[in-house]
C-alpha positions in Angstrom: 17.5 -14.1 -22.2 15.6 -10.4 -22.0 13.8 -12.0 -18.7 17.4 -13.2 -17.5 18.7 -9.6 -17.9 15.3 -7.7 -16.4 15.4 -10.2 -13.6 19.2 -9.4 -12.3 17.8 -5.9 -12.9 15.0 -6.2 -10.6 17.4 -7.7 -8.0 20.0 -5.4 -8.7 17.0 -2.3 -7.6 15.9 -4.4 -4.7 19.4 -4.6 -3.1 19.6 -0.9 -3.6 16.3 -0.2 -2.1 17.2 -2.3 1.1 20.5 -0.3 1.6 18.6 3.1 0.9 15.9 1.6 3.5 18.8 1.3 5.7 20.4 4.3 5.6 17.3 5.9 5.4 14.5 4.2 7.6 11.6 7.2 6.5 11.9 6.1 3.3 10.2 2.7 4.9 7.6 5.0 6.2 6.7 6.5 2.9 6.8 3.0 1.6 4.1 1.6 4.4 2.1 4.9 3.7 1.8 5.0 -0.6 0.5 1.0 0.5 -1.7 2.2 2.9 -3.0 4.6 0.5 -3.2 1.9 -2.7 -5.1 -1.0 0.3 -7.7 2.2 1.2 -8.4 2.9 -2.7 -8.9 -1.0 -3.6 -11.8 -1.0 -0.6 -13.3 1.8 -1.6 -13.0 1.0 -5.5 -14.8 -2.5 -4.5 -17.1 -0.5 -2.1 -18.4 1.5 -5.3 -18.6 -1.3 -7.8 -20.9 -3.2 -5.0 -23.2 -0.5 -4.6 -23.1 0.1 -9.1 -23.7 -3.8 -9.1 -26.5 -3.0 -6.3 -24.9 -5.5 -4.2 -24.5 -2.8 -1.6 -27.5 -0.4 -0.4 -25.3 2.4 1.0 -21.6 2.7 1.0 -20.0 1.3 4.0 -17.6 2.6 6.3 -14.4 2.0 6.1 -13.1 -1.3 7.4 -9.5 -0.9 7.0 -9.1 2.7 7.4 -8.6 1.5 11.3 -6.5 -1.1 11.0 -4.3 0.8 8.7 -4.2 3.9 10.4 -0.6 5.6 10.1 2.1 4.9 12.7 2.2 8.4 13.8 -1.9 8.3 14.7 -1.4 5.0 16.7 0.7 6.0 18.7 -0.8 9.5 20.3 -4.3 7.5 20.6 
């Protein structure tokens, strides 16, 4: 029953999100951007456990940090 309940709860946020999103559309840019952020933390994180695990020589640069660059850079390069 309690997953039931937390379930239509969970659907009831999400339908609110999406109409926020849409009434809002920065709020999908600050969504795309705490993601970016949480994607560049998790390489990094495995960056430094490779290097503890000496796995890794010397720290890498960053492969994502590119691809992931914010909207706002992307577009004035």
């Amino acid at each position: 029953m309690q997953v039931i309940a937390i379930q239509k709860k969970m659907d009831a946020l999400q339908i609110e999100a999406n109409k926020l999103c849409q009434t809002n559309p920065d709020l999908l840019d600050v969504e795309a951007e705490q993601l970016r952020q949480e994607l560049l933390d998790i390489e990094f994180t495995t960056y430094t456990e490779l290097m503890r695990l000496g796995r890794l020589t010397e720290k890498l640069p960053s492969l994502l940090e590119d691809i992931l660059k914010p909207q706002q850079e992307k577009s004035i390069i």
